[in-house]
C-alpha positions, 0 to 999 in steps of 0.5 A: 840758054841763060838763066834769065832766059830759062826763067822765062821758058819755064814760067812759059810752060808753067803757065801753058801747063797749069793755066790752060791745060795745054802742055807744049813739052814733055815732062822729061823736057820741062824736068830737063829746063828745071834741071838746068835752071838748079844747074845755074841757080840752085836757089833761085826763088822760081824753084820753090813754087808749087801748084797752081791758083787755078786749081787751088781756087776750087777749094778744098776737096773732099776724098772718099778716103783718107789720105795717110802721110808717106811717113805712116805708109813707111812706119806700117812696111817697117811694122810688117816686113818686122813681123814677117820676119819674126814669123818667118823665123819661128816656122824655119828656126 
């Protein structure tokens, strides 16, 4: 497939996918077109969209809890594997 025609097939599915919840390919199969698209065209423009207008038309949502960034969840592992440690320390040193 080329890169013209790869564009096509996944703005197919993304369109099937996001638009009318009605996927026609695996994700395996969808992550293996984008793959091959990276292969062709690592900077191709169709490669840096995320999300839908579909779903972002629907607001902003409200979370019964709050969400903490990757770096926060990181930074509390870091924090307590740390202090474990130092507590595991003093019981066996």
């Amino acid at each position: 497939m080329n890169e013209q025609q790869l564009v096509l097939e996944i703005e197919k599915h993304n369109s099937l996918y996001l638009e009318d919840n009605s996927p026609e390919i695996s994700d395996e199969q969808y992550d293996e077109l984008i793959q091959q698209l990276e292969e062709l065209n690592p900077d191709h423009l169709l490669l840096s969209v995320v999300g839908s207008a579909g779903v972002a038309s629907l607001g902003k949502v409200q979370l019964n809890e709050p969400m903490i960034s990757l770096d926060k969840i990181v930074e509390y592992f870091d924090t307590f594997c740390v202090n474990e440690y130092q507590l595991f320390i003093k019981v066996h040193v």
